[in-house]
N, CA, C and O atoms as CSV, one atom per row, in Angstrom:
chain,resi,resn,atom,element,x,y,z
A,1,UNK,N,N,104.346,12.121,168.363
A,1,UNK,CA,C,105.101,11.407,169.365
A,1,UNK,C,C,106.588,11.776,169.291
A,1,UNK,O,O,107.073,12.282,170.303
A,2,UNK,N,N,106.983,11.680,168.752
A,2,UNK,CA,C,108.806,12.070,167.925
A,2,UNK,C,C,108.699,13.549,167.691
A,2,UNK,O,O,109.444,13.962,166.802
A,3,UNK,N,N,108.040,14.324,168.208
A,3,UNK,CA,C,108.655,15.683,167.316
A,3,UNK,C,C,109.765,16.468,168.048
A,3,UNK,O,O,110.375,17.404,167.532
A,4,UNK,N,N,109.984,15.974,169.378
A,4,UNK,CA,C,111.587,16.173,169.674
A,4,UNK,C,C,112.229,14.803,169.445
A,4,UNK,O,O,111.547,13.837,169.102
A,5,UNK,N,N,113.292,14.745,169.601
A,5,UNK,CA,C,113.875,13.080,169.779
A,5,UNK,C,C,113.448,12.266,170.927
A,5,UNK,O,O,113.053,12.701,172.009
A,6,UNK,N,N,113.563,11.117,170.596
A,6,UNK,CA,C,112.757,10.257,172.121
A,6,UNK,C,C,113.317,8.876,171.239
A,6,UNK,O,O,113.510,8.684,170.039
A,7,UNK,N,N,113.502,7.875,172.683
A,7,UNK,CA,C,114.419,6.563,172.569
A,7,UNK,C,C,113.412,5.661,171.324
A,7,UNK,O,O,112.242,6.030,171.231
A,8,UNK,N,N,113.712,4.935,170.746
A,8,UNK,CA,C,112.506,3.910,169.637
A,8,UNK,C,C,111.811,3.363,170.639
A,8,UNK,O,O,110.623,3.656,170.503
A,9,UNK,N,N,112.074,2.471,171.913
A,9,UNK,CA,C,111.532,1.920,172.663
A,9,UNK,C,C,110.715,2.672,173.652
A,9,UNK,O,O,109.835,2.033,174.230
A,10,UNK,N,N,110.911,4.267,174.013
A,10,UNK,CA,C,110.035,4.939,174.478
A,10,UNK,C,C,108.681,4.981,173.807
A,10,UNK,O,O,107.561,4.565,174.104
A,11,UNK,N,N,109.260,5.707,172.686
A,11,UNK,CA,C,108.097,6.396,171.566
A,11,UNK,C,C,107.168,5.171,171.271
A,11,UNK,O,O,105.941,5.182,171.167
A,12,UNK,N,N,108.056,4.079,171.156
A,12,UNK,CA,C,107.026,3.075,170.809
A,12,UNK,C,C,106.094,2.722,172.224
A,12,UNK,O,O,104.911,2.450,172.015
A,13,UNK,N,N,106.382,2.718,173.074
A,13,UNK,CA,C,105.625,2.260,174.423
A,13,UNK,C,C,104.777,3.355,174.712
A,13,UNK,O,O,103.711,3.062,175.255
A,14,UNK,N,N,104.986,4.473,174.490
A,14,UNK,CA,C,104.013,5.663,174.502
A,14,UNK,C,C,102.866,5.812,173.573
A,14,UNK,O,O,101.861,6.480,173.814
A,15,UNK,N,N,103.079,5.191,172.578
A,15,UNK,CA,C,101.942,4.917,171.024
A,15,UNK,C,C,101.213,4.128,171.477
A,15,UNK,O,O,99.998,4.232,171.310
A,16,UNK,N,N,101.740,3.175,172.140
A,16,UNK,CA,C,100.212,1.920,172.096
A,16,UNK,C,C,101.480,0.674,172.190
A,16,UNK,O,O,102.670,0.989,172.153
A,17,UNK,N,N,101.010,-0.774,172.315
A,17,UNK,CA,C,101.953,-2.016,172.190
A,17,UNK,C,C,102.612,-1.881,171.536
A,17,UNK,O,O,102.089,-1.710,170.435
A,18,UNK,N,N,104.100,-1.825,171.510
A,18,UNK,CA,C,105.455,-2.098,170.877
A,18,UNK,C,C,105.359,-2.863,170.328
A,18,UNK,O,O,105.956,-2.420,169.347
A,19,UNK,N,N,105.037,-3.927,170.017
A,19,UNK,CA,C,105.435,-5.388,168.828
A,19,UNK,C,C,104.506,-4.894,168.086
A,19,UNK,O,O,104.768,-5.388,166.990
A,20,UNK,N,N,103.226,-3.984,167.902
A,20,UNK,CA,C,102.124,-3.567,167.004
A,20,UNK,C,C,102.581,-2.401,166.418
A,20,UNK,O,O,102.496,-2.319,165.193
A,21,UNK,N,N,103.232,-1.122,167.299
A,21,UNK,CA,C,103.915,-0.221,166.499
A,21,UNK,C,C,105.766,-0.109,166.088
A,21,UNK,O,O,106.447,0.820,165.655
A,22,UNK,N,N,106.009,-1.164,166.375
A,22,UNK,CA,C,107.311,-1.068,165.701
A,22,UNK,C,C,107.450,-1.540,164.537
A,22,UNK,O,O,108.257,-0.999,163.781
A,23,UNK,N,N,106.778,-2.540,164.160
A,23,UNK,CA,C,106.284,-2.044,162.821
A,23,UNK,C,C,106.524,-1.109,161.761
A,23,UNK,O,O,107.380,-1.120,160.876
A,24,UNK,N,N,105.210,0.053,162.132
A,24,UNK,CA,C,105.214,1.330,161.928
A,24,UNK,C,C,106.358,2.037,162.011
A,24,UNK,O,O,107.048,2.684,161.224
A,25,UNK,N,N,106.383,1.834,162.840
A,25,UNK,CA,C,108.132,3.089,162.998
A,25,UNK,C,C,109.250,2.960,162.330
A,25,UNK,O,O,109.989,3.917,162.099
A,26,UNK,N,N,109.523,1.565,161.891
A,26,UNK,CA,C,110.216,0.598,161.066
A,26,UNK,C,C,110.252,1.374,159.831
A,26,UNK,O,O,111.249,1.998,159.466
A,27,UNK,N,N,108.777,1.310,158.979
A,27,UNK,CA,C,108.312,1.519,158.091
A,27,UNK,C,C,108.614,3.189,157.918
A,27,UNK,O,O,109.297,3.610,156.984
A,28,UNK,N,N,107.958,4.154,159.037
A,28,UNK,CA,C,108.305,5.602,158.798
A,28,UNK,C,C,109.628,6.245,158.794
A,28,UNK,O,O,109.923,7.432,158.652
A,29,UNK,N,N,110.563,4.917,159.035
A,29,UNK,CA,C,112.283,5.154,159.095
A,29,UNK,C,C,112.724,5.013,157.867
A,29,UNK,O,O,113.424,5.887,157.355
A,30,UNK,N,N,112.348,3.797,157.163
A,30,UNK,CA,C,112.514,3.716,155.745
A,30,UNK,C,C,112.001,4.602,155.044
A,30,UNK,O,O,112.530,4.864,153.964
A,31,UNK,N,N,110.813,5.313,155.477
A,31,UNK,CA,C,110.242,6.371,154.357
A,31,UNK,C,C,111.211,7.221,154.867
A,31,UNK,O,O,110.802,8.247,154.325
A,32,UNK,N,N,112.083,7.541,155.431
A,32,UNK,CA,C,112.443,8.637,155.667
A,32,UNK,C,C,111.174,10.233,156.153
A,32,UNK,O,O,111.149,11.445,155.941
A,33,UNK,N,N,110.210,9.067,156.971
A,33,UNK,CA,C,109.227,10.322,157.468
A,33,UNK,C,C,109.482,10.552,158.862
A,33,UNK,O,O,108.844,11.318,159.584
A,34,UNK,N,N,110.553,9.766,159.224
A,34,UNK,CA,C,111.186,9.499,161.041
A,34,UNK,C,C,112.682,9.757,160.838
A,34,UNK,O,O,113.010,9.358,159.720
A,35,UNK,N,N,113.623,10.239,161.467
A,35,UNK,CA,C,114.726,10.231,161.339
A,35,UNK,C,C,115.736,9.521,162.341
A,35,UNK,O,O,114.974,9.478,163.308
A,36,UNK,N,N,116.386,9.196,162.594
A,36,UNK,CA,C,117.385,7.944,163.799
A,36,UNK,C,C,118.938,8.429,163.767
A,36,UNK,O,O,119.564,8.467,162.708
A,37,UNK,N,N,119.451,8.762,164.899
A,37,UNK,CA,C,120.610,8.813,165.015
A,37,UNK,C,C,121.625,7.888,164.380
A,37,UNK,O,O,121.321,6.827,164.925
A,38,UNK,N,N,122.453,7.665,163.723
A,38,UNK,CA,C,122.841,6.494,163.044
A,38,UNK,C,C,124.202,6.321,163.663
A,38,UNK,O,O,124.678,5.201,163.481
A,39,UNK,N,N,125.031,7.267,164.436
A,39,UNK,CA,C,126.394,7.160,164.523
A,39,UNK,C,C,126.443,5.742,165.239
A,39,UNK,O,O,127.417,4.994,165.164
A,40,UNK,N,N,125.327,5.471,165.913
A,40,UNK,CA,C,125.378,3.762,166.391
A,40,UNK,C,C,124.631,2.883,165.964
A,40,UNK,O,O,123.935,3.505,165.161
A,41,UNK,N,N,124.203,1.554,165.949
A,41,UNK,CA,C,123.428,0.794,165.338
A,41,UNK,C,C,122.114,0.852,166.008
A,41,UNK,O,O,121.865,0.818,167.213
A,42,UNK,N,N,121.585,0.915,165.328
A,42,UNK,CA,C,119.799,1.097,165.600
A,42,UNK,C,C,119.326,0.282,167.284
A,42,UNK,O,O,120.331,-0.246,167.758
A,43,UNK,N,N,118.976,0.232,167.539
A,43,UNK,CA,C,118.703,-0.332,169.118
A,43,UNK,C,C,117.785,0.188,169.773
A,43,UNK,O,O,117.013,0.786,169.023
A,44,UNK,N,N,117.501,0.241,170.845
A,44,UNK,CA,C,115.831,0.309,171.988
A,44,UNK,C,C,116.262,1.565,171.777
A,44,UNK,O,O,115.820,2.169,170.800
A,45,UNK,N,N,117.340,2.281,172.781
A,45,UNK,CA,C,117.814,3.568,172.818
A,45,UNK,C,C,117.868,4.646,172.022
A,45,UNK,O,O,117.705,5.823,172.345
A,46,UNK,N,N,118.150,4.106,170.761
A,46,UNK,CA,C,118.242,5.085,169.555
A,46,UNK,C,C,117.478,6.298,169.746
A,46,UNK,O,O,116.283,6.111,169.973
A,47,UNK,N,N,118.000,7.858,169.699
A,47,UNK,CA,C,116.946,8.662,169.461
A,47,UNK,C,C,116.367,9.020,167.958
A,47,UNK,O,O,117.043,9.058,166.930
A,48,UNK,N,N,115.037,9.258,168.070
A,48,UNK,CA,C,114.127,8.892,166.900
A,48,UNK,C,C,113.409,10.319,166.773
A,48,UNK,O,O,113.138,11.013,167.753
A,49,UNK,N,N,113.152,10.649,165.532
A,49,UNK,CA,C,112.749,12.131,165.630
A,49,UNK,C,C,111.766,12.735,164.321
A,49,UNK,O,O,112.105,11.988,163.403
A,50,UNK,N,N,111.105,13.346,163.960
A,50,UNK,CA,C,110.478,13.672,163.070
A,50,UNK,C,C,110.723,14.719,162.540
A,50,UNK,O,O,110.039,15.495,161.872
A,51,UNK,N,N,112.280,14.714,163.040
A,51,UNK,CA,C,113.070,16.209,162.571
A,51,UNK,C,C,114.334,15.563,161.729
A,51,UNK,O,O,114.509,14.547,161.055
A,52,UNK,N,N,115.147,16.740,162.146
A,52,UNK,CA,C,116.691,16.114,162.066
A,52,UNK,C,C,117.271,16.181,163.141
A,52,UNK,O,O,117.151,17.284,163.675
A,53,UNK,N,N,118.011,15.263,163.832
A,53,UNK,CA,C,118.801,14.809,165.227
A,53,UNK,C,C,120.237,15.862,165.100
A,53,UNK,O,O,120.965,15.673,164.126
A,54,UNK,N,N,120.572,16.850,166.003
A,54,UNK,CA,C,121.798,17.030,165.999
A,54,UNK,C,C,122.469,16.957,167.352
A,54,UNK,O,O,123.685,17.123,167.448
């Protein structure tokens, strides 16, 4: 789903129900197996990536 960047609230609405996979995404951010733009605070928009964001 993420293997270019895409908004948290996209990627999540594209997976299946958002309140079921954000969660998940939550979780693969902390593992550091998802990566998030950080220069702003985390939010719907954020791009989210399974790379590195430049």
């Amino acid at each position: 789903m993420f293997a270019e960047p895409l908004a948290l609230m996209g990627g999540a609405a594209s997976a299946g129900e958002p309140l079921a996979v954000l969660p998940v995404l939550f979780h693969l951010l902390w593992s550091h197996e998802l990566t998030a733009e950080m220069s702003q605070p985390l939010s719907a928009g954020s791009l989210v990536s399974s790379g590195v964001i430049r």
